[in-house]
N, C-alpha and C positions, 0 to 999 in steps of 0.2 A: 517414580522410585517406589520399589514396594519394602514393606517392611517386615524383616521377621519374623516368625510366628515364635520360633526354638531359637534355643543359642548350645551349645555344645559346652562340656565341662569334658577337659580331660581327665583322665585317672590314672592310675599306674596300678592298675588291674592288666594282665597278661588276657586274660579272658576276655573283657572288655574294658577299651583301650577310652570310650568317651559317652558319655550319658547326654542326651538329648532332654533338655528342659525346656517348658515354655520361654517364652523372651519375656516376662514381667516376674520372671521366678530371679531374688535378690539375693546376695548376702545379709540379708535379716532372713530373708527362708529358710538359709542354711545356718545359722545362729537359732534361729525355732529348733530345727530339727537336730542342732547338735545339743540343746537344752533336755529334748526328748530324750535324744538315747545317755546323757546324763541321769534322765530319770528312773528309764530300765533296765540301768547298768546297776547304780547305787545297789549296793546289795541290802536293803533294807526288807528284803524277805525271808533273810536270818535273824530278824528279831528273837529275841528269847532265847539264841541257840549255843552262845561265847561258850564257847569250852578252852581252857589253857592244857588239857589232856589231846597230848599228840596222839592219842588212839581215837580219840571222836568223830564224829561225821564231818563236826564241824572242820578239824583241821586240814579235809579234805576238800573244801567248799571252793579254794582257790579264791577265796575271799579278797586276797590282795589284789588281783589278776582285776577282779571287778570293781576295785576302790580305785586302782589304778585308769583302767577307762572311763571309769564316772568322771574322776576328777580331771582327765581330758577332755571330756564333752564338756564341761563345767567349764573350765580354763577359756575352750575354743567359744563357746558360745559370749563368756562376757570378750574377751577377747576381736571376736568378730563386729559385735555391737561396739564397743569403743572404735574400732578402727572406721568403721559406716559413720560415727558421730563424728572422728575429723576428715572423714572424706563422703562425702556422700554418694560418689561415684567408685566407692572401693567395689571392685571384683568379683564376680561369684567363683572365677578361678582360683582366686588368690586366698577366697573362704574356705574352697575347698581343699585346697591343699595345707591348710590352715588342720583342717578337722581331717583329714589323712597322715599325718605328720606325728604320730606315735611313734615314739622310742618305747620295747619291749623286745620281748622273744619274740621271734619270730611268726609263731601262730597267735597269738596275743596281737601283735600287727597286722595281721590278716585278716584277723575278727575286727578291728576296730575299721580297717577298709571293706571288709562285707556287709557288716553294720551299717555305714554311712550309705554305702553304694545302695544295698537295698530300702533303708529309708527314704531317699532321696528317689527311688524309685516308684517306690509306695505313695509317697505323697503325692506326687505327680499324675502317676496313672488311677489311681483312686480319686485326684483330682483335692482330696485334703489340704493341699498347700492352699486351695484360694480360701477355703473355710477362714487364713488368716492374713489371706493377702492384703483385704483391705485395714484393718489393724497396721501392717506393715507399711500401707502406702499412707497413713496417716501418722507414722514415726518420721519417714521420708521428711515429709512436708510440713513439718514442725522442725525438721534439721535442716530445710535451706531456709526458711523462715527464719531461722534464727540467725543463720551465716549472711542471710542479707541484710539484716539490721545490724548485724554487728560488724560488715563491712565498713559504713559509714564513719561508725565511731572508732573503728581500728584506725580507718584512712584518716581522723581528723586528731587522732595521738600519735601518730609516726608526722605528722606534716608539723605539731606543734614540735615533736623531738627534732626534727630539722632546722625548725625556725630556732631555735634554744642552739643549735651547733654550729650555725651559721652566724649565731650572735657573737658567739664564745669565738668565734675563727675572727 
C-alpha cells in the first residue's frame, strides 16, 4: 500500500476548483496561515492617520473592509485551533472552508478567497509551511497525549456515574 504524498482541498474558486497540498499539511497549517493573513489584513498601517472628516484620505481607506477580514482571519484561526484541540483528526477541508466562509460584498469575498487560495499556495510551493510544521506536529502530540490520559479518568467517572444509577435503580 503506498501512501500519499498530496491531499486535495477543494475551493469554490471557478478558476481553480482544488489546491494540491502536501499530505502532512494540517488544519493547524491552515490556522498559521489564517493567523498570517489576520496580520496583513489588520490595518495597522494607518497609524496616526483617524480622520472623522469625510473628505480625508483616510475616509477612503476602506478601513472597515480590512477590520472586517482581519477580524475573520482572527475568528477562523482561534476557531480552527479550538476545533483540532477536541478533535485532532479535524479536517483540512472543513478548515478551509472554515477560512473561505466570509459574509461581505461580493469582492470583499473574493479577496478574502484570493487571499487564503494564494497564501495556501505560497506556503506550500515556497515550502514555508514546514518552517512550522514541526511546531505543529508537536501541538498534535501534546493533544493525543492529553486525550489519552484523560480517557482513563473519563472511563473510570462515567463507570462510577453508572455504578451510583444502578444503586439508586
Amino acid at each position: 500500500m503506498t501512501t500519499a504524498t498530496t491531499q486535495t482541498i477543494n475551493t469554490n474558486l471557478i478558476s481553480t476548483p482544488t489546491i494540491h497540498v502536501p499530505a502532512n499539511f494540517t488544519a493547524l497549517h491552515l490556522a498559521h496561515i489564517s493567523w498570517n493573513l489576520y496580520s496583513s489584513n489588520a490595518p495597522t498601517s494607518y497609524s496616526n492617520e483617524f480622520s472623522i472628516d469625510d473628505s480625508s484620505d483616510f475616509a477612503h481607506y476602506n478601513i472597515q473592509d480590512s477590520v472586517d477580514i482581519a477580524q475573520h482571519f482572527y475568528d477562523c484561526a482561534f476557531a480552527i485551533g479550538n476545533a483540532v484541540q477536541h478533535n485532532v483528526d479535524y479536517s483540512v477541508q472543513d478548515a478551509f472552508y472554515m477560512c473561505d466562509d466570509f459574509y461581505g460584498d461580493t469582492c470583499v469575498r473574493e479577496d478574502v478567497s484570493t487571499q487564503l487560495f494564494n497564501n495556501i499556495l505560497a506556503h506550500v510551493n515556497c515550502g514555508e509551511y514546514d518552517n512550522y510544521t514541526h511546531s505543529i506536529a508537536l501541538d498534535y502530540a501534546v493533544l493525543v497525549e492529553e486525550s489519552t490520559s484523560a480517557l482513563p479518568e473519563q472511563i473510570a467517572k462515567l463507570e462510577k456515574q453508572l455504578a451510583s444509577l444502578k444503586a439508586q435503580a
